[in-house]
C-alpha positions in Angstrom: 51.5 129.4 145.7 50.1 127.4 142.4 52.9 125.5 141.9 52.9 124.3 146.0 49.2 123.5 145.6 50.1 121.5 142.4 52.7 119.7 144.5 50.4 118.8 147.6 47.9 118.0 144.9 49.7 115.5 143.3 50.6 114.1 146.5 47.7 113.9 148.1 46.2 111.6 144.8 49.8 109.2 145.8 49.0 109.0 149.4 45.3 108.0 147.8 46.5 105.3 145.2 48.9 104.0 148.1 46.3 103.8 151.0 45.1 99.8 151.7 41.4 100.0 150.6 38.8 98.3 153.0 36.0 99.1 150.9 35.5 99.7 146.9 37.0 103.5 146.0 34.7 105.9 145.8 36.1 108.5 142.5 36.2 112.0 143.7 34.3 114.0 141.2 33.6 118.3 142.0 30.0 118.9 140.2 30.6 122.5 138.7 27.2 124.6 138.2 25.8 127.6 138.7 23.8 129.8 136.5 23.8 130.4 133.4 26.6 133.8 132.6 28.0 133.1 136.3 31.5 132.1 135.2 31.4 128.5 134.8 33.3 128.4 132.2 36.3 131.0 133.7 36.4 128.2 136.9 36.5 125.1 134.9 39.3 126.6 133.1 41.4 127.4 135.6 41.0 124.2 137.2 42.2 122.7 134.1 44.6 125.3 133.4 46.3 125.2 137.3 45.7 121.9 138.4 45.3 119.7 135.6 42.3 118.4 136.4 40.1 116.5 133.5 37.2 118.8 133.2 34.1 116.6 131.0 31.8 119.7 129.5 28.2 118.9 129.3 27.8 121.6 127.1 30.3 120.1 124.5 28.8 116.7 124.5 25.6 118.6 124.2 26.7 119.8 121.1 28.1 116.5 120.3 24.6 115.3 120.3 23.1 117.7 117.6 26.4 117.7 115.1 25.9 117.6 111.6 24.4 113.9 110.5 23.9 113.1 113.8 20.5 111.0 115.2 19.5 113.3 117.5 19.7 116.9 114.8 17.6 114.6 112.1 14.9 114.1 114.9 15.0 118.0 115.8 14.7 118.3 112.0 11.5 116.3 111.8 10.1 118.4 114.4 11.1 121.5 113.3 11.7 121.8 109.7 14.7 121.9 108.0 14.9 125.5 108.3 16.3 124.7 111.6 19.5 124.5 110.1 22.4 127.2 108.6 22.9 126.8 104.9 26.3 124.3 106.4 24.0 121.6 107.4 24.8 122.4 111.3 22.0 123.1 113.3 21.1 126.8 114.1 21.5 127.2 117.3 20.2 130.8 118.2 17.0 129.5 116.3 16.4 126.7 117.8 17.1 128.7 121.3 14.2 130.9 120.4 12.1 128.5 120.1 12.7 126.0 123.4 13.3 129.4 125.2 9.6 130.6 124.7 8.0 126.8 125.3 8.5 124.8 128.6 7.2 121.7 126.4 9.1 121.9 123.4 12.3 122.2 125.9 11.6 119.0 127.9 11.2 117.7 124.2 14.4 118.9 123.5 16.1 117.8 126.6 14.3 114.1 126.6 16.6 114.2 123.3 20.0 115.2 124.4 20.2 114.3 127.9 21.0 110.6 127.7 23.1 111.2 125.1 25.1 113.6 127.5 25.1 111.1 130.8 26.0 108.3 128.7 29.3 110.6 127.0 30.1 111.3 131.1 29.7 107.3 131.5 32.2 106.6 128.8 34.7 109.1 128.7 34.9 108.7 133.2 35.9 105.2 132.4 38.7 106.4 131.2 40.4 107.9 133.9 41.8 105.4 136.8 39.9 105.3 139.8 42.0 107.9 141.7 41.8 110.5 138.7 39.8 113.5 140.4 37.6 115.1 138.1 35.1 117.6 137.3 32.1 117.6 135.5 30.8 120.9 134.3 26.9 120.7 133.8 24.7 124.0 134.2 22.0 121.7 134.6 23.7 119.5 137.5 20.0 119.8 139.8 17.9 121.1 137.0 18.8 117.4 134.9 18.6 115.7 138.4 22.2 114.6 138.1 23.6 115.4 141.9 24.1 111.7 142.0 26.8 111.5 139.2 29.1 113.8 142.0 30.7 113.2 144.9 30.5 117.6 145.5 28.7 120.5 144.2 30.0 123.9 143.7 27.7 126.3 142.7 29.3 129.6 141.1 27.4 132.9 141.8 27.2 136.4 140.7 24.6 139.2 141.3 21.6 138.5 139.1 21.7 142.2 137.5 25.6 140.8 136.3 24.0 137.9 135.2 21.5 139.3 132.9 24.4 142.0 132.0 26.9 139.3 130.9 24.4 137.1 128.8 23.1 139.9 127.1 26.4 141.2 125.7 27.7 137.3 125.2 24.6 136.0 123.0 23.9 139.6 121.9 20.6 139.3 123.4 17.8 141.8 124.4 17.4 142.4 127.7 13.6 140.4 127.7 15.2 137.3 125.6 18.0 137.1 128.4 15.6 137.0 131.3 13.9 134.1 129.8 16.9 132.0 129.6 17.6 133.1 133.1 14.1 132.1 134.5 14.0 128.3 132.5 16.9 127.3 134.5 16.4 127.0 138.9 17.4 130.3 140.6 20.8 130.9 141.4 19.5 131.2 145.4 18.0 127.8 145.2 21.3 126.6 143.6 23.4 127.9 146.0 21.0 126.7 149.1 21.8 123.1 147.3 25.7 123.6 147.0 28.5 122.6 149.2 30.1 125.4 148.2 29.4 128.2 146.9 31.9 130.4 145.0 31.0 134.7 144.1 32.2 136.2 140.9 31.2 139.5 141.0 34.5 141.5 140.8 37.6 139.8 139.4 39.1 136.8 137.9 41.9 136.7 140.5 38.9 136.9 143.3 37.4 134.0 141.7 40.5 132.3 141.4 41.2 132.9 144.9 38.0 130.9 146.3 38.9 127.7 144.1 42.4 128.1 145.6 41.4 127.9 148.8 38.7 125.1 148.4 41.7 123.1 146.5 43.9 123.4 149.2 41.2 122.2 151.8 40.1 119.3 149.8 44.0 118.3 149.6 44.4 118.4 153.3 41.3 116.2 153.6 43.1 114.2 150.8 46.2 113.6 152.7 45.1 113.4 156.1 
């Protein structure tokens, strides 16, 4: 079945590149979101993995923006000491988490610091790809950041919220209390999901999950090819 969806895939971006064009072409970028410890990552793999679709991370050019000798870690720095960083020079991220996690302001602070950084790394690295390239663009904070715009869909991945607290506890080794607050900065998964044009549930397994992108691959294909 993968390697017929490939197929249509790849034909359906042909048909695309082939088609007259009566107005300028409008790039088809999936937004990928959801809540934090939902499964982002696991989808945005397997569309990469399956389909070999370009996925840009906002979470790695996030880190991008606070790497050693960077601008923007000597500004968090000034703010917060340079105690802020592991004895490597790289910024401590768990520490620095503590801290935006337990203050609304000092996290707009935080974000007013990496957030251009991050839509300008989409800008450049989209410019890349030709025109027809589909893409997605993983950003947890895709209506949080107010960057709907940057997409041309939005699929909002799901789980139960007593999974969600499960999984980010035992993946950032986190009390129960510290994981709630990282849940509650971000918008609730329900309000997410009202905002989505698709919503996709991981609460049992992989393959289930891997099922719903399937199918929503196959229907933006035909819609491709039509």
């Amino acid at each position: 079945m993968i390697g017929i969806l490939i197929g249509r895939l790849k034909e359906g971006l042909e048909t695309l590149k082939e088609r007259p064009q009566t107005r300028p072409q409008t790039r088809r970028i999936i937004g990928l979101t959801g809540g934090i410890a939902t499964g982002k990552s696991t989808a945005s793999d397997y569309l990469a993995r399956r389909y070999g679709l370009p996925v840009l991370d906002a979470d790695v050019y996030a880190r991008e923006a606070v790497a050693k000798g960077s601008e923007i870690l000597k500004r968090v720095c000034d703010r917060y000491g340079s105690n802020i960083l592991l004895p490597d020079g790289t910024l401590n991220r768990a520490q620095l988490g503590s801290l935006v996690f337990n203050s609304p302001a000092e996290k707009e602070w935080l974000e007013q610091q990496i957030h251009p950084f991050v839509r300008a790394r989409f800008q450049s690295v989209t410019a890349m790809f030709p025109p027809e390239q589909m893409l997605v663009y993983a950003i947890p904070l895709l209506f949080e950041a107010d960057l709907t715009h940057l997409v041309s869909e939005i699929w909002v991945i799901t789980c139960e919220p007593a999974q969600q607290k499960e999984r980010l506890m035992k993946r950032n080794q986190l009390s129960e209390a510290a994981a709630q607050l990282r849940i509650d900065a971000q918008m609730s998964l329900s309000e997410k999901c009202e905002k989505a044009d698709h919503v996709l549930t991981n609460v049992s397994s992989q393959d289930a999950l891997y099922s719903q992108i399937d199918a929503l691959i196959d229907a933006l294909i035909d819609a491709l090819i039509v």
